[in-house]
N, C-alpha and C positions, 0 to 999 in steps of 0.2 A: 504494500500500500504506500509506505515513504517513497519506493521509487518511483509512481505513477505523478504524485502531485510533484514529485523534481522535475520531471519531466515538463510539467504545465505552466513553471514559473514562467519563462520566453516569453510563451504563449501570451501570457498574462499582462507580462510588462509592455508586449507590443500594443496589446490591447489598451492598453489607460495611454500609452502617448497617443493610440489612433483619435480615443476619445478626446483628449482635451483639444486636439485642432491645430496643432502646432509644433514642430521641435524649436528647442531654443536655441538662436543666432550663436554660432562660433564668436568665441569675440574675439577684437580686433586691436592689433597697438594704436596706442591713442597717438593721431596725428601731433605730429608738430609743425607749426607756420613757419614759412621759409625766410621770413624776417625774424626767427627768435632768436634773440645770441644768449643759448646754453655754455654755460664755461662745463669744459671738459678736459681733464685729465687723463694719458691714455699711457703713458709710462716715465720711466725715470731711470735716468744713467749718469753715473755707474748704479748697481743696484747693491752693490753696499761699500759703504763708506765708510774714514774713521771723523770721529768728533773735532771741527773746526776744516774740513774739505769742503770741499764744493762740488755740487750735485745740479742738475738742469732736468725738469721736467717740461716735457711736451704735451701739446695738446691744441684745442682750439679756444678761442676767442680769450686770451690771457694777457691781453693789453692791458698797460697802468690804469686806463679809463673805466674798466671791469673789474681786474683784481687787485683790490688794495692792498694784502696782508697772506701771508703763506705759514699756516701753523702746521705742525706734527702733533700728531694724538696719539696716545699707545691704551687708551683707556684708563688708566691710572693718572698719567700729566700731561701737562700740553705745553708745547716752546712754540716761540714764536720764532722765524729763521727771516734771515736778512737778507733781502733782495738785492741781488748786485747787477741783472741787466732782465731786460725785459722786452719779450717782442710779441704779436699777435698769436703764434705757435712754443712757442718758449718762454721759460723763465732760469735764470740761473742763479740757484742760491749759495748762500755760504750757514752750511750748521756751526750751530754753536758750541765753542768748545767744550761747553760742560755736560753738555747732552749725554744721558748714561744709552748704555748698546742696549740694542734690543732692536723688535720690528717697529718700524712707527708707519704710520696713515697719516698722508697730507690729506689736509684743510684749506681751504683758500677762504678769502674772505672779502666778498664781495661788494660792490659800490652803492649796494642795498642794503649796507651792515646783515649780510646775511652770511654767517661761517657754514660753508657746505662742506661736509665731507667727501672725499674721494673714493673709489677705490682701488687706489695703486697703494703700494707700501714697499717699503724700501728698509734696507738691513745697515744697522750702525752698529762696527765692529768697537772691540776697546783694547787696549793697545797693549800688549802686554811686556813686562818689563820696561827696564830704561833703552832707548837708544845708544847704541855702543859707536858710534862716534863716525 
């Protein structure tokens, strides 16, 4: 008997979508307007670095006039890194040298005071022992 009604579920389910008159629309990515300028972030080189180097991330629309400010987030703290050139595709930063290693996720921080995170992340090594000369 269990296996007759397994049988009839299909059956069944095809039944209630014929009833209600309709299947529901696949959805669709949501358009973007070909005048919107999304700041995007799409990598970072080198992809690790040590504390007080400099790093350039690419992307789109990352002119002075869009992104104001480039922070690193590791979830625990956040630095603010200093921007040393700047173009429509690029930026080139300089980290700070007290930055402890780990992963960090840039942030940028836009001309709408809005900090967007990214998601690119990049590796800050720490330096081990002294320099031997």
């Amino acid at each position: 008997m269990k296996r007759k009604l397994w049988i009839l579920f299909p059956a069944v389910l095809v039944a209630a979508v014929a009833l209600n008159g309709s299947i529901p629309p696949t959805p669709r990515a949501p358009q973007v307007p070909a005048d919107a300028k999304v700041i995007v972030i799409n990598y970072v080189r080198p992809e690790e670095v040590f504390p007080g180097d400099f790093a350039t991330v690419y992307g789109f629309n990352l002119e002075a006039e869009r992104v104001k400010e480039v922070w690193l987030m590791d979830g625990k703290a956040t630095f603010r890194v200093e921007i040393v050139e700047q173009t429509a595709h690029s930026i080139l930063l300089r980290l700070p040298a007290w930055i402890p290693a780990g992963r960090w996720q840039i942030a940028v921080f836009t001309d709408k005071e809005i900090l967007i995170e990214q998601g690119v992340y990049f590796k800050v090594r720490a330096y081990h022992g002294l320099p031997t000369g």
